[in-house]
C-alpha positions in Angstrom: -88.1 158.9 83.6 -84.7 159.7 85.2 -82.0 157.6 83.6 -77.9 157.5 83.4 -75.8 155.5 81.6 -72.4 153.9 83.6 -69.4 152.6 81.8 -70.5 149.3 80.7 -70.5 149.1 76.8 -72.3 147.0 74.0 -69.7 146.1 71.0 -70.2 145.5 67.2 -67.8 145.1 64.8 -69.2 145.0 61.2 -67.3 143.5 57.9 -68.8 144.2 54.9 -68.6 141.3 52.0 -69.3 141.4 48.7 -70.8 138.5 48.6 -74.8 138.0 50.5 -73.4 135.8 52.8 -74.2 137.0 56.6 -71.8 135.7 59.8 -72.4 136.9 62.9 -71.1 135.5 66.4 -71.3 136.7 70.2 -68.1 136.5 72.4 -70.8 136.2 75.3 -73.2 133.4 74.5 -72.1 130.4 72.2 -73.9 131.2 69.2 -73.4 131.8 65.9 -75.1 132.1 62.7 -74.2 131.8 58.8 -76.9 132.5 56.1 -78.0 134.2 52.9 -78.7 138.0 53.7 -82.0 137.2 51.7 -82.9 134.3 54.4 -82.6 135.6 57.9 -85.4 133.7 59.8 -85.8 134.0 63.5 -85.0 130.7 65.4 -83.8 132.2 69.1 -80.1 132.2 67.2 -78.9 135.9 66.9 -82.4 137.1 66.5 -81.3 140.9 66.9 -78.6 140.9 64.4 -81.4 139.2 62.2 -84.3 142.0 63.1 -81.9 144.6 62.6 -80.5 143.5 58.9 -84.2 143.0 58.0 -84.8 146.3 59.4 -82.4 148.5 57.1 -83.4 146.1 54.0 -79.4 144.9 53.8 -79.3 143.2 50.3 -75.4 142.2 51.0 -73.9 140.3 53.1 -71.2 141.1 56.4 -69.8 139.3 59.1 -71.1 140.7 62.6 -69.3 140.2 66.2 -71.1 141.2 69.5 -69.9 141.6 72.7 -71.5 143.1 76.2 -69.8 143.9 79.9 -73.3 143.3 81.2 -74.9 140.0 81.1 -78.8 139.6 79.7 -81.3 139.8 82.3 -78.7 142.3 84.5 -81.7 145.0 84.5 -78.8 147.3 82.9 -80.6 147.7 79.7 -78.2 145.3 77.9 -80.3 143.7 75.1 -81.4 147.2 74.0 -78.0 148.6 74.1 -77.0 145.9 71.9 -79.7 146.4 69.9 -78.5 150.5 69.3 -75.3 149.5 68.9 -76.1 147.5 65.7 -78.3 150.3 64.4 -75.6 152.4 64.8 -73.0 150.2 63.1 -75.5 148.9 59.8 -76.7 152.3 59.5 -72.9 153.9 59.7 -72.0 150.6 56.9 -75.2 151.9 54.6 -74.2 155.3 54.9 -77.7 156.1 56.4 -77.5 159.4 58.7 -79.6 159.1 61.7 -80.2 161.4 64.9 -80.2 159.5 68.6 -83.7 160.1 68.5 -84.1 158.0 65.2 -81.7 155.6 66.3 -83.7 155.0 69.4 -86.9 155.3 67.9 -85.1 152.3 65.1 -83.4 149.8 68.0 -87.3 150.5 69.8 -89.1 148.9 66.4 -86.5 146.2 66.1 -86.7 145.0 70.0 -90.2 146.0 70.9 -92.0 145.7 67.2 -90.2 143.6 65.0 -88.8 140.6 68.1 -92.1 141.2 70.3 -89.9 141.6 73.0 -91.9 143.3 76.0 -90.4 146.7 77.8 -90.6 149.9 77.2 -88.5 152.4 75.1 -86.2 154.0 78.2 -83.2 151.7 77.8 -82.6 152.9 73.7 -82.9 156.2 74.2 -80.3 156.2 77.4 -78.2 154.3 75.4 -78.5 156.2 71.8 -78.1 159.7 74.3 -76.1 158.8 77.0 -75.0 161.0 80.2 -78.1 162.0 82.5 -81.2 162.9 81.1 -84.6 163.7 82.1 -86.9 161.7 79.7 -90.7 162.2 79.1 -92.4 160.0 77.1 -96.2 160.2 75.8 -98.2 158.4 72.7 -96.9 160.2 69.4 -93.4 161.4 70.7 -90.7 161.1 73.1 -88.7 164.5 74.7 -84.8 164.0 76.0 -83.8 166.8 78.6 -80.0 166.4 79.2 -79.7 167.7 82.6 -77.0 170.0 82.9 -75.5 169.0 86.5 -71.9 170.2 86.9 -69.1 167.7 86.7 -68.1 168.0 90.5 -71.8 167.3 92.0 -71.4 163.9 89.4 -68.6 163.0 91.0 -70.1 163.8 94.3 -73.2 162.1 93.8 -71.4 158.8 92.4 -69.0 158.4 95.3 -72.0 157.7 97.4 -73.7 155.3 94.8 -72.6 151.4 94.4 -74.4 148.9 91.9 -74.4 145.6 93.6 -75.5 142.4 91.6 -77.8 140.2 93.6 -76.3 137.0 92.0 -79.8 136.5 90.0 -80.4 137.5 86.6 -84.4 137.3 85.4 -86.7 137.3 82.4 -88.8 140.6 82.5 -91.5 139.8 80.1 -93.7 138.2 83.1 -93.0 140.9 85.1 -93.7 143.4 82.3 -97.2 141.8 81.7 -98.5 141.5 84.9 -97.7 145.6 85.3 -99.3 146.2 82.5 -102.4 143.9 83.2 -102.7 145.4 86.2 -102.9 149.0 84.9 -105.3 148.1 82.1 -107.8 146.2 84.7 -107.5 149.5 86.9 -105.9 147.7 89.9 -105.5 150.7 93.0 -102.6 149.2 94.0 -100.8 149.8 90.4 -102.1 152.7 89.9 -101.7 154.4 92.6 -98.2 152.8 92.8 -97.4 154.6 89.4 -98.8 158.2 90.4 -96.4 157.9 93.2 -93.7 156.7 91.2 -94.1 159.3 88.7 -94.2 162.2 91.5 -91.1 160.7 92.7 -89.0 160.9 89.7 -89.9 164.8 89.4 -88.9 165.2 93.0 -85.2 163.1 92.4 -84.7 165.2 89.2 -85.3 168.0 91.4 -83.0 166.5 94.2 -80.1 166.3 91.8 -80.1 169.5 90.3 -80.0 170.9 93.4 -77.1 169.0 94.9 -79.3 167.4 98.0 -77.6 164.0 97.3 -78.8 162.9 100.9 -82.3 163.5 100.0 -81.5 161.8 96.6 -80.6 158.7 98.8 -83.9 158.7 100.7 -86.4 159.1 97.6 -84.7 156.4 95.9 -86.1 154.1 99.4 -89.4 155.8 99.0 -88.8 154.8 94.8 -88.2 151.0 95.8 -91.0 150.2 98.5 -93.4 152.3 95.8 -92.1 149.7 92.8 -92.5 146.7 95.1 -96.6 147.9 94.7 -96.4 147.5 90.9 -96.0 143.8 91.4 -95.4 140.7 94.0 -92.4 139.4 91.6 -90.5 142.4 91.5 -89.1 141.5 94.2 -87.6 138.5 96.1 -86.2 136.9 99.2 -82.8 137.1 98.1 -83.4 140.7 97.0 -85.0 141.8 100.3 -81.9 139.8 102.1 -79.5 142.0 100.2 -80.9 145.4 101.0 -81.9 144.7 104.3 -78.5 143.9 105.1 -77.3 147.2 103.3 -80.2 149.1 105.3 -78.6 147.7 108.6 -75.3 149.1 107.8 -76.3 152.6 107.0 -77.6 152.4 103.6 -80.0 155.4 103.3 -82.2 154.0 100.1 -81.7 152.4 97.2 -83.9 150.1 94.4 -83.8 147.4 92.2 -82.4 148.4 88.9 -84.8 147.3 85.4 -87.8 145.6 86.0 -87.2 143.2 88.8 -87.0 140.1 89.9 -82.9 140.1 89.5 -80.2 142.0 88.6 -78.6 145.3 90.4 -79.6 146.9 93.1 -78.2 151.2 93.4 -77.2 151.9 96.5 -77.1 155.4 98.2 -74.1 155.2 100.9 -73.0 157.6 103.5 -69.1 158.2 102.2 -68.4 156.9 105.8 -69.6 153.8 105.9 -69.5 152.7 101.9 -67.1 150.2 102.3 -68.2 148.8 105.7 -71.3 148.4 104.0 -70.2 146.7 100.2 -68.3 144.1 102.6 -71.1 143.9 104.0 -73.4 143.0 101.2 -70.8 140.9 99.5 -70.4 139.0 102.1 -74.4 137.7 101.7 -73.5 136.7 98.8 -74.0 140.5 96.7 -71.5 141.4 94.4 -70.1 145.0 94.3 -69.6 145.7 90.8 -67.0 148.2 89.7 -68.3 151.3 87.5 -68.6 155.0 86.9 -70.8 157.6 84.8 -70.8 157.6 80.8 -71.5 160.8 79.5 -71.7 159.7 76.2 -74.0 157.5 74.2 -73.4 155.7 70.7 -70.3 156.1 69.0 -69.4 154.8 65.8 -66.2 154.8 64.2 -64.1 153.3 61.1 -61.0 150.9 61.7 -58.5 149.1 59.7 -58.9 145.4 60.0 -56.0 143.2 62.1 -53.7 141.2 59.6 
């Protein structure tokens, strides 16, 4: 897995009270919650801030606030970024010391174990790490290879890029299943579709640390029309609209961000015709969005309180 996080952040801002009382609230999504630390039940209201508490074994109460730059369902990883943000604030409030790798490894068995919540365990670890890394994962343990490509080829590389949101956001979990059903039942098309896929992530890792960003541009094409074999739902009219239009105006590859059906599509642009072709693409109805590289992952930090 080749991953990189952008500058779109997850926030939490935890209270401690010396009382068990628990109050959380999102600045995205009207919901709030207000109950005994010793009574955190999972309703759909909050559920992470929930999981996590129960997680660390909290026996006193706080008041929690969330907020996100990247709506649920965006196929930017922003559930389990939220998710490693509130590991890294309960644990930082327990005075528990944890590595990105048990961070990760923690927001994974909240989302994944605890919540049931299908996907795999790429979106923690980018966000836990942060910058660009080269991830392998296998059974029993996972292996983060921060690649070590100079700040200039970065910059390079990410004047050619542009994350456009298709105007859709999605619920992965079918998507999710039906990739994993498929593999399990030994469907050619998956499989094959996943050999190719993996091959294909070597060769972009390789791509990049070499500085052949044009190359970069095509195997991300080769990357999308080899995900589109994983499943029908991965893609959709509106999606095939979009990059077809992009294609049109010189767009040498790109692919659907997450695990489809929605979200952001990553462009690769020729420097020239980048913002013939956002117009382009925002014109059918796309919208750019504004961004750069993050090099780093979770950071935690103690402030005083507003009067």
């Amino acid at each position: 897995m080749l991953s990189a996080t952008i500058d779109k952040y997850a926030y939490v801002t935890l209270v401690p009270r010396t009382d068990q009382l628990v109050r959380a609230s999102s600045l995205d999504v009207p919901q709030r919650i207000e109950t005994d630390v010793g009574n955190l039940e999972y309703d759909g209201a909050l559920d992470l801030v929930k999981a996590a508490l129960r997680h660390f074994h909290a026996d006193q109460g706080c008041e929690l606030f969330l907020h996100s730059d990247a709506p649920p369902g965006s196929g930017l990883g922003a559930s389990s970024t939220m998710v490693v943000a509130l590991v890294g604030a309960i644990a930082s409030w327990l005075h528990i010391p944890l590595t990105p790798y048990e961070i990760a490894e923690a927001a994974y068995a909240i989302e994944r174990g605890e919540l049931r919540i299908v996907g795999g365990r790429q979106d923690q670890y980018a966000a836990a790490f942060g910058g660009v890394n080269f991830m392998e994962f296998s059974a029993d343990h996972t292996v983060v290879n921060p690649l070590r490509v100079p700040r200039a080829d970065v910059n390079e590389l990410w004047y050619h890029l542009a994350l456009v949101f298709t105007g859709v956001t999605r619920e992965s979990r079918t998507i999710i299943e039906h990739q994993t059903r498929g593999f399990v039942e030994g469907q050619a098309g998956v499989s094959q579709s996943l050999d190719r896929l993996r091959d294909l992530t070597l060769e972009l890792k390789r791509a990049l640390l070499c500085a052949e960003f044009h190359r970069f541009g095509e195997l991300l094409h080769d990357a999308w029309l080899w995900k589109k074999g994983l499943d029908p739902g991965i893609t959709t009219p509106i999606i095939e609209e979009l990059y077809g239009i992009a294609r049109e105006h010189g767009v040498i590859g790109g692919k659907l961000l997450g695990a489809g059906g929605g979200g952001f599509l990553l462009l690769y642009c020729p420097f020239r015709k980048r913002q013939q072709i956002l117009q382009a693409v925002a014109t059918a109805g796309g919208k750019p969005l504004d961004t750069q590289f993050e090099p780093d992952g979770l950071q935690v930090w103690r402030a005083t309180l507003d009067e």
